[in-house]
Structure formats: structure tokens, C-alpha cells
KOLLO-132313 format. One record per residue (C-alpha): x, y, z; residue number from 0. Coordinates in steps of 0.02 Angstrom, whole numbers. Layout:
<rs>
     px     py     pz  nr
      X      Y      Z NUM
...
</rs>
This chain:
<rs>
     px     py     pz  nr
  -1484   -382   1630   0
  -1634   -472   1667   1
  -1776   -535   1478   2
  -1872   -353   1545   3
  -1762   -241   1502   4
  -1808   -172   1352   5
  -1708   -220   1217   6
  -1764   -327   1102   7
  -1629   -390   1011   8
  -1570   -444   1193   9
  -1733   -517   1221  10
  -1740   -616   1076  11
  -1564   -658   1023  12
  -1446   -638   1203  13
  -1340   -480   1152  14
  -1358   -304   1146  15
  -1370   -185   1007  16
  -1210   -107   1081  17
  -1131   -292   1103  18
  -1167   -337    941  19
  -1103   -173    882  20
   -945   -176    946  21
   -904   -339    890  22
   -925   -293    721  23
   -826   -135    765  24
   -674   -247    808  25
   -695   -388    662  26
   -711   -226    536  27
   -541   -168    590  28
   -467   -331    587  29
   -417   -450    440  30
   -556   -580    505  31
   -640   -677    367  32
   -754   -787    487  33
   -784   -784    681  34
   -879   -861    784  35
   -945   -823    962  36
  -1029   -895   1109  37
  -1099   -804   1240  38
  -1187   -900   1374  39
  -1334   -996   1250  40
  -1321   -866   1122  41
  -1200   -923    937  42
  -1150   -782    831  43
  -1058   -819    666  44
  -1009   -665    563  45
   -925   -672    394  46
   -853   -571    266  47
   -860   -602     95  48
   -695   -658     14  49
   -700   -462    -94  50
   -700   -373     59  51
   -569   -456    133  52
   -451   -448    -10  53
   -507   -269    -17  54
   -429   -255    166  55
   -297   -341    132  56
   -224   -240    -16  57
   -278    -90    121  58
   -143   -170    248  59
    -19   -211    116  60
    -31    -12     38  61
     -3     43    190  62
    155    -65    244  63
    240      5     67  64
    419     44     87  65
    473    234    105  66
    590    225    -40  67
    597    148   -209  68
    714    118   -322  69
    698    167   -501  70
    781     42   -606  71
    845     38   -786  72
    733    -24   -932  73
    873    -74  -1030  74
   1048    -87  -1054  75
   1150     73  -1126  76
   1220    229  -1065  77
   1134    320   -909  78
   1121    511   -923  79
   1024    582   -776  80
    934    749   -781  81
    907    754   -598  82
   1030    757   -412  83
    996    708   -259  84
    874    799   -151  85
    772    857   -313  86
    597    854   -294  87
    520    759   -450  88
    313    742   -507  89
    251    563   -575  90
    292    547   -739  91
    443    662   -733  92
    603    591   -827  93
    761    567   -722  94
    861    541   -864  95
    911    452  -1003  96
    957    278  -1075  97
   1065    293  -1237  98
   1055    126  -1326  99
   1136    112  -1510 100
   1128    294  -1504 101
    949    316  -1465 102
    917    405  -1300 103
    768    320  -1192 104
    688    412  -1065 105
    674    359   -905 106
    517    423   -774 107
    495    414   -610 108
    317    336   -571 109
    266    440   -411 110
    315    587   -338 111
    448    607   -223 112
    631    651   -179 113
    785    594   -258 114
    857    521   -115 115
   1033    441   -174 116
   1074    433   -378 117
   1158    286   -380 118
   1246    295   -566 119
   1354    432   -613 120
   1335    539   -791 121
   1402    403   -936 122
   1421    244   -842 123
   1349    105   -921 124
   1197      6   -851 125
   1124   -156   -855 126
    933   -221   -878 127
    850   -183   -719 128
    999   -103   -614 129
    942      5   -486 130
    970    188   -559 131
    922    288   -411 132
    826    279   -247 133
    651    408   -229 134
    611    441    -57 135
    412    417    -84 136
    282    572    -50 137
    226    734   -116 138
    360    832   -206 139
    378    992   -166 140
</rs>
């Protein structure tokens, strides 16, 4: 495009509203923090500020979360679950409970989702952080 064209930020700076748009486009969907560009005697240098790219990042990282969790066991005692596999539990609903000097502890699930495999059986004893059962993230239903 020749200086006549009409567009001013060409005129006066060497790229195009629609240039310069789309560059942002792609750096916005990126994890970029600084980037710098050359075309012919033009320099562009866009930044983002250190918040928004730990905002993006804890984006990226939400969205790489694992399917499944496992719920594990806040103490040591005697498991006694209150759910089977392929129940469909609510956040804050118990699975079961830890007895511990014969005081029962409940034990809830912190999202919703599916029991996918309970991995302890009625009165076995469990450890301090032993993985009780695995919940298949996502809306229960």
C-alpha cells in the first residue's frame, strides 16, 4: 500500500489497524509476556503486565486439570463409605466415614461428580492421606 492510502495509523506508524489487530489477536491467545516485531522500518513491542499473565496462566493450568480425583483420607481409623461406584455425588456431599477412637469423621467430596472406583472396602482400616476413592470430575446428575 502506497503513504495515500488512507489509513492513518499506516501513515504514521507502518501497520494497519487490521495488522496491528491481529497481532494482538494472536499474543492475547497465547501465553506471551513480551514480543517484539519488525516490519520493514516499523518496531512494535507489546507487553502484558505480569497479573494478566498469571491470570492466563492459572486459565491454561484449570483447564489441563485431570478428569478424576482422588479423595483421600484425613486421618487414620476405620473407613465406612456411604456411597458405590457409579453414584452421582454434589460438593460437599459425605462419602463416608472415618471412625477414629470411636468417633466417626465425615468425609466430603469437594466437587461434584461420579464415584468412579471406591477403592477401600466397608471396615478396612486406612492411613493419613490414602486414596479412599477416585470421582470422575463434572456435574452430577
Amino acid at each position: 500500500m502506497s503513504a495515500g492510502s488512507g489509513d492513518p495509523l499506516r501513515e504514521r506508524a507502518g501497520v494497519s489497524a487490521d495488522e496491528l489487530t491481529d497481532l494482538l489477536s494472536l499474543v492475547g491467545a497465547s501465553d506471551i509476556t513480551e514480543l517484539d516485531v519488525t516490519l520493514g522500518s516499523t518496531r512494535l513491542t507489546v507487553r502484558r503486565s505480569a497479573a494478566q499473565a498469571s491470570v492466563r496462566a492459572a486459565a491454561v493450568e484449570e483447564s489441563r486439570e485431570p478428569r478424576s480425583l482422588a479423595i483421600a483420607s484425613p486421618l487414620v481409623g476405620i473407613f465406612r463409605p456411604s456411597v458405590a461406584s457409579g453414584d452421582a455425588l454434589e460438593a460437599g456431599q459425605s462419602i463416608g466415614a472415618i471412625e477414629a477412637l470411636g468417633m466417626p469423621t465425615s468425609v466430603d467430596v469437594p466437587q461434584s461428580g461420579t464415584v468412579e472406583d471406591l477403592l477401600v472396602q466397608d471396615g478396612s482400616p486406612v492411613e493419613y492421606g490414602q486414596p479412599l476413592l477416585i470421582l470422575r470430575r463434572g456435574d452430577a446428575s
